[in-house]
DOSE-191962 format. One record per residue: residue in three letters; x, y, z of N, C-alpha, C in turn. Coordinates in steps of 0.2 Angstrom, whole numbers, padded with zeros to 4 digits, always signed. Each point is the difference from the previous one (the first is absolute). Example, Ala and Ser with C-alpha at 12.3 -4.5 7.8 and 13.67 -1.06 7.14 Angstrom:
ala+0066-0028+0039-0004+0006+0000+0004+0006+0000
ser-0002+0005-0004+0004+0006+0001-0004+0005+0003
This chain:
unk+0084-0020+0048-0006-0001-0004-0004+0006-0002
unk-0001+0001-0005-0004+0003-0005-0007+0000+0002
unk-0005+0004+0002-0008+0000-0002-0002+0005-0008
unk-0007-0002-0002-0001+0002-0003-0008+0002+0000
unk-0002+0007-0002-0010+0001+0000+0002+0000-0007
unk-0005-0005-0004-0001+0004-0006-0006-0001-0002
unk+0000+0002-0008-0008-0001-0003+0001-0003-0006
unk-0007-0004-0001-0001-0006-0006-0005+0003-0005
unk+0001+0001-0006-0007+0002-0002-0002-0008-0005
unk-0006+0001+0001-0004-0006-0005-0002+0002-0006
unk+0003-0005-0005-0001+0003-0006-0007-0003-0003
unk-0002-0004+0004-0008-0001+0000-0005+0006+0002
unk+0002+0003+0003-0005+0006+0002+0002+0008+0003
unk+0008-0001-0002+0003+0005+0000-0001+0005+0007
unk-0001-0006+0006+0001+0003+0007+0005-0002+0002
unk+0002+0003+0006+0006+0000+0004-0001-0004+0007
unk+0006-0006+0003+0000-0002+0005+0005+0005+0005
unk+0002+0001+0007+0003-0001+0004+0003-0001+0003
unk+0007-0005+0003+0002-0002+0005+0008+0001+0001
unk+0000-0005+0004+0008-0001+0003+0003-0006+0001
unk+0008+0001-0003+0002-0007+0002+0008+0000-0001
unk+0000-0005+0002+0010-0001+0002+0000-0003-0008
unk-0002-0003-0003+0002-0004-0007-0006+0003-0004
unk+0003+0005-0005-0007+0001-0004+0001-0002-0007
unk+0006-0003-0001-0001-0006-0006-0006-0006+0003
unk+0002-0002+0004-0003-0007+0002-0008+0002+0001
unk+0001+0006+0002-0010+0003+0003-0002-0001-0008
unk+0004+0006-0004-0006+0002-0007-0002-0009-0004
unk+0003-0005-0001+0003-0006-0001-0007-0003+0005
unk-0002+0001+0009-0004-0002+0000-0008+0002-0002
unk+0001+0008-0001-0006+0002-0003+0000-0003-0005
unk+0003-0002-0002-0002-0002-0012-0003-0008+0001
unk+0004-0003+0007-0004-0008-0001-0003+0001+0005
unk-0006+0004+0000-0005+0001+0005-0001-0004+0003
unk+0005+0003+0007+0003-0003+0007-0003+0006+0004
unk-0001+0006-0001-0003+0004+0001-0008+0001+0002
unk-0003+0001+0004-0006+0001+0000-0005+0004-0003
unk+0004+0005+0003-0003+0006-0003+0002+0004-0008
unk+0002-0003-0002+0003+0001-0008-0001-0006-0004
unk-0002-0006+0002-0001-0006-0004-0003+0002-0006
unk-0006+0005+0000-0004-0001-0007+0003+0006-0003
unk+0005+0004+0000+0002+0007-0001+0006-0003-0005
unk+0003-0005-0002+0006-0004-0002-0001+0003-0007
unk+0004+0001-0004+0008+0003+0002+0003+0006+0001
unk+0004+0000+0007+0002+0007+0001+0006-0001-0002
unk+0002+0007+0002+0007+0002-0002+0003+0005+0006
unk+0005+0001+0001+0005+0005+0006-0002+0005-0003
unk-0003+0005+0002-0001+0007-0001+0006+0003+0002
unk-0001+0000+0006+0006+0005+0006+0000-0004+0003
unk+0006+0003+0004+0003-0002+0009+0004+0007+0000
unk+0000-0003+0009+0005+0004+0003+0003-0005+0006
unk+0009+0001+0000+0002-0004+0004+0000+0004+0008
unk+0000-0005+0006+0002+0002+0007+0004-0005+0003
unk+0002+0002+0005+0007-0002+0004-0008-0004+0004
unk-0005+0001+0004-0002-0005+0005-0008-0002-0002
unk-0003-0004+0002-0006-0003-0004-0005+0005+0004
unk+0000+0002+0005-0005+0005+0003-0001+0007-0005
unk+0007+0002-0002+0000+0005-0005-0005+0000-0007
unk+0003-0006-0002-0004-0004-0006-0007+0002-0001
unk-0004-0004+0009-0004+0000+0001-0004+0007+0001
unk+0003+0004+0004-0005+0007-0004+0000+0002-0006
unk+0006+0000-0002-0002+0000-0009-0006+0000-0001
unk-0001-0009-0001-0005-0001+0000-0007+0001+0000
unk+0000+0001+0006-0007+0005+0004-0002+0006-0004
unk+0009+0005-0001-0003+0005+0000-0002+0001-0008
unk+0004-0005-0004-0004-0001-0008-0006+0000+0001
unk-0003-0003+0004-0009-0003-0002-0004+0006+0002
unk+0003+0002+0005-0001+0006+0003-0005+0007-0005
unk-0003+0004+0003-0004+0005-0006+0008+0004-0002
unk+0003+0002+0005+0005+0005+0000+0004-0002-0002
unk+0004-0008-0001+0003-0005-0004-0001+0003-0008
unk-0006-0004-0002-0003+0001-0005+0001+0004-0005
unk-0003+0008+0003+0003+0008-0001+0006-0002-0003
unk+0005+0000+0006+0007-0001-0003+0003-0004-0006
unk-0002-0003+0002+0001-0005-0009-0002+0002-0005
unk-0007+0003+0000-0001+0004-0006+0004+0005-0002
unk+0001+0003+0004+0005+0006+0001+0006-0002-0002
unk+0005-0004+0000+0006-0002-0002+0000-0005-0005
unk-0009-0001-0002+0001-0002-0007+0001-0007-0003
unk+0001-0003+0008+0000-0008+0002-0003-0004-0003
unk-0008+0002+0003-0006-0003-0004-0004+0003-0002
């Protein structure tokens, strides 16, 4: 099994979400029928990025470290976001 971090952008307000998941069709799919909490009013997003990992812990700093200041940097840097 596949994990995946990625990123959503809202074309309502042209910000970015982050996370992680084993099914990132089913997840984006949750965010659009605001199943999501914290993106409910941010609808419609779209998959910006992912990056695939072999284990969910992996995934999981991904994540961290996108949200992260020095995450951040990097994105910008590579021109992500």
């Amino acid at each position: 099994m596949l994990y995946y971090t990625y990123i959503l952008k809202s074309l309502s307000d042209n910000g970015y979400y982050y996370g992680h998941t084993s099914d990132i069709e089913n997840r984006l799919k949750m965010h659009n029928n605001k199943k999501v909490r914290s993106t409910k009013s941010r609808i419609p997003l779209v998959l910006h990025y992912f990056e695939t990992f072999d284990t969910k812990s992996e995934a999981y700093r991904q994540e961290i470290f996108f949200k992260s200041a020095e995450g951040k940097i990097y994105l910008r840097l590579k021109k992500i976001i």
